[in-house]
N, C-alpha and C positions, 0 to 999 in steps of 0.2 A: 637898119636891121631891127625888127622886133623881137622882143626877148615875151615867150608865151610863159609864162607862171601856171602849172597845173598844182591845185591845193590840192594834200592828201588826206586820203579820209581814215580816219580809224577804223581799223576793224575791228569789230564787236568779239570780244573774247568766245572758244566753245563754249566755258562754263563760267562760272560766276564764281568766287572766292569759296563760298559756302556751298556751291555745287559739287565741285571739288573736292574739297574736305569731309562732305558726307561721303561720293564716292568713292577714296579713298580709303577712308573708317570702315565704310563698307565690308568691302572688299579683305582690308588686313584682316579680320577675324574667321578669315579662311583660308587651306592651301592646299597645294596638289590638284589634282582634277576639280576636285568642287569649288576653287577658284578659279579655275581657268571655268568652267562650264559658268558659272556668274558672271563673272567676265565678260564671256561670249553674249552672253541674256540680254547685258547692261550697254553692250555697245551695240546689240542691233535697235533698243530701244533708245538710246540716245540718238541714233540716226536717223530713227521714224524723227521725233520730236525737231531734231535740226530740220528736217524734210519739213516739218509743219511751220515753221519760223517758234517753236515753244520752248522757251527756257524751262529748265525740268522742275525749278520751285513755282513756273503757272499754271502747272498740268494739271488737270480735272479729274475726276470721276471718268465723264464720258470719252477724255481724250484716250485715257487707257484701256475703255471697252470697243473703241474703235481700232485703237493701237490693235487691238486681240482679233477683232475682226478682220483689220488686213493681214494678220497673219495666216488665219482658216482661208479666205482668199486665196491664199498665195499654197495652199495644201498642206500648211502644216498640218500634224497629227496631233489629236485632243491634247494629249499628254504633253508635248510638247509646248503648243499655248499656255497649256495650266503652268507648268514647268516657269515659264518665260513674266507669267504672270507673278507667281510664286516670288520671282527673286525680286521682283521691280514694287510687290510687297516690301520683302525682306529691307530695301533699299528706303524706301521713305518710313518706314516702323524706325531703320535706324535713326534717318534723320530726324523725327519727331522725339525718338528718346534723349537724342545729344541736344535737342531746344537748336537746330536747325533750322526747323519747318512747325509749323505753328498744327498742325494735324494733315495725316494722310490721304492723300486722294483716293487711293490704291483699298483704303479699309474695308470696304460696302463693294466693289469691282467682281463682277458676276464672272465664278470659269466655267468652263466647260466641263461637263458631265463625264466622267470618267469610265471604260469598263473597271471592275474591280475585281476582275477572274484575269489570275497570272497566266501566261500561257508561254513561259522561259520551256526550256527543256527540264523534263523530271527525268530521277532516278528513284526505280525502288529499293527496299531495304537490303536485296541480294545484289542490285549491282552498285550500289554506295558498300556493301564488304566487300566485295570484287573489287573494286578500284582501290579500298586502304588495302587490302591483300598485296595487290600489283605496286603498290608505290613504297611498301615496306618491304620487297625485293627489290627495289634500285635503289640508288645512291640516296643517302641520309639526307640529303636539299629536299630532295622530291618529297621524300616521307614524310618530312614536317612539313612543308607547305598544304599537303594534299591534307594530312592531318587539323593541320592551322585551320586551313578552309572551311571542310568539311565536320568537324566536331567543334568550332567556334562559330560557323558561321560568318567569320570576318569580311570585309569587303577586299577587293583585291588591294589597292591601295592601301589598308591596314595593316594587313598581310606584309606586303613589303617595305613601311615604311617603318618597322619594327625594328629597332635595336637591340644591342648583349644587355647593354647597360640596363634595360627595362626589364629586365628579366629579376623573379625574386623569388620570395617563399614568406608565405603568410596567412600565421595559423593552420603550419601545417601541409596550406596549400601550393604547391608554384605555380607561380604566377606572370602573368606580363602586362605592362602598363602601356596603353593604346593609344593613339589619337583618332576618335570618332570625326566624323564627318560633321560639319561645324565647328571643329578645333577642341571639341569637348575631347579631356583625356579621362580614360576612366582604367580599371584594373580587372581583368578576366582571369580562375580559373585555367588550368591547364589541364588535360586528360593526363593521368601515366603515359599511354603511349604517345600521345603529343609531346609531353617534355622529356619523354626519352630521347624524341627522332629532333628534337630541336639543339640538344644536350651533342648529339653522332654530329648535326650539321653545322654546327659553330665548332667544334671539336678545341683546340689548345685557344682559341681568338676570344678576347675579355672584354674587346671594344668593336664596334663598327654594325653595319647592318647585319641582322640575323642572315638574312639572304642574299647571299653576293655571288658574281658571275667568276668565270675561272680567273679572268684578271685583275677582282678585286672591287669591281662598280657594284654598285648596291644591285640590286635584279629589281626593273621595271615590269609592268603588267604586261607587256607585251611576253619580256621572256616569261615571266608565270604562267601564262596564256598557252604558249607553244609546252611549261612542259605539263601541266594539263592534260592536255589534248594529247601530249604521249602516252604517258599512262593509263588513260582511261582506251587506249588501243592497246597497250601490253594486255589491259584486265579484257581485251573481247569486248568492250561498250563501242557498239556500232553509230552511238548516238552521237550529234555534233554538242560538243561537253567542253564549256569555260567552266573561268572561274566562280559568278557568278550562276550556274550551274550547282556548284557544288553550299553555296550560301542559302539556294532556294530547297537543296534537298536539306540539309542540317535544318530551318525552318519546319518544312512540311514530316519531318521524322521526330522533331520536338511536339507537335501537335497531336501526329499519331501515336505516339508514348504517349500522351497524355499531360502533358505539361500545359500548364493554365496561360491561357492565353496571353494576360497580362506578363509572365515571367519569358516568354517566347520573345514579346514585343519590346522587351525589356535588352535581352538578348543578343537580339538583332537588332536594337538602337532605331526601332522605328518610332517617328514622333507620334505618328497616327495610327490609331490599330488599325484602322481599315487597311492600311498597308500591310501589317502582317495577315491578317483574315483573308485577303488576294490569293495568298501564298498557299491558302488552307483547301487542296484541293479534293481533303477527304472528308469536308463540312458533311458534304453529303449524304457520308455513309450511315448505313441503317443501323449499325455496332456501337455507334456514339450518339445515338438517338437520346435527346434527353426523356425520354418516355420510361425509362430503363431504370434511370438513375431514380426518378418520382416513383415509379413503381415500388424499388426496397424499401424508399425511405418511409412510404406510408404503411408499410408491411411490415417494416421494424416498428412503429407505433401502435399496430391491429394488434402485436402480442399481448 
């Protein structure tokens, strides 16, 4: 009888020690949706790269401008390549800051051309009153969310990932302490009638999320989402109105009042003003013509 010996081969690990360890570093400095959406970025990019036989510390310049091109191939949308590029930036900037990776391939990586005209659904300034009209007639959750939303600007995920415990008062102001997207926490401001409707919907509760469902779970975007979209039906808005919705009209009605740009951008936690400027769908108008403003100014000096 022969006895056959098959040698076993090592399988080559997915990542490398320090591949790992940046990904994971990564990643911890972020949570909720915008960890998962990196997440999402990082594993279809790790999979091009396994697909190519490329360890993620040999990648190139060029391996990630082609990485981006099979993505337009395959029909992604601009934003979404940039998007996908963005994190897989994000990703080797980390590892080069922790002495990972000795410099970024990702730094010089050409994206795609963006529109940079928003085109979310608007609301104008009578039906953004219509809707806090209709949300301060139903139950106290709704008010302060819609309030939250809409007079902060928060993103839906801020919105609901709010606690009592963050709630304050200082100098004066009340207040509530955030977690922005990138894990930045920062402290906003409250309207009177925002910290009224927030004050009715936490009512006798000292601990737990601002916004919980009738059994107690914190309220995820989805339920903000549906009640949303009730409300802005109680107010007669025919329009299809998220939450984000109501983040772009607080923006475009910051701009219209006349709030400088940079304090808008600031606001709304945009890294890039071009981000907020997208939003600004009344650049246009001929009432904010800077022709207007240089006219008084050299007119108050003729005297």
């Amino acid at each position: 009888m022969t006895t056959t010996t098959t040698a076993l081969v090592p399988v080559q690990p997915a990542f490398t020690n320090a591949e790992r360890l940046a990904l994971a570093g990564f990643l911890a400095g972020y949570r909720g949706l915008t960890r998962e959406a990196y997440a999402l970025d990082l594993r279809q990019f790790t999979a091009w790269c396994r697909n190519q036989s490329l360890p993620l510390f040999a990648v190139r310049r060029a391996d990630i401008e082609s990485f981006a091109r099979d993505l337009e191939a395959k029909g992604r949308a601009r934003a979404t390549v940039t998007r996908r590029l963005c994190t897989v930036a994000g990703f080797y900037k980390y590892a080069v800051e922790e002495e990972l990776l000795e410099h970024s391939p990702a730094a010089h990586v050409r994206r795609p051309r963006l529109d940079y005209e928003s085109h979310a659904t608007a609301l104008d300034r009578n039906e953004l009153g219509a809707l806090l009209v209709a949300a301060g007639l139903g139950p106290p959750l709704e008010h302060a969310l819609i309030s939250l939303l809409a007079l902060n600007g928060l993103r839906v995920s801020e919105a609901t990932g709010a606690d009592i415990e963050q709630l304050g008062l200082e100098r004066g102001h009340r207040t509530l302490i955030i977690t922005r997207k990138g894990g930045k926490v920062v402290t906003i401001p409250l309207a009177p009638r925002t910290a009224r409707a927030i004050d009715l919907a936490t009512g006798e509760r000292s601990s737990g999320p601002i916004f919980s469902t009738p059994d107690g779970r914190r309220l995820d975007r989805h339920g903000a989402g549906r009640i949303v979209r009730r409300v802005a039906r109680r107010a007669g808005i025919g329009k299809k109105v998220s939450p984000h919705t109501l983040r772009h009209v607080f923006i475009t009605a910051a701009l219209d009042a006349g709030v400088p740009l940079r304090d808008v951008q600031e606001a709304a936690s945009h890294a890039d003003p071009r981000t907020t400027i997208r939003y600004d769908r009344a650049r246009g108008s001929l009432d904010r013509h800077a022709t207007y403003i240089v006219a008084a100014y050299v007119a108050g000096a003729a005297r």
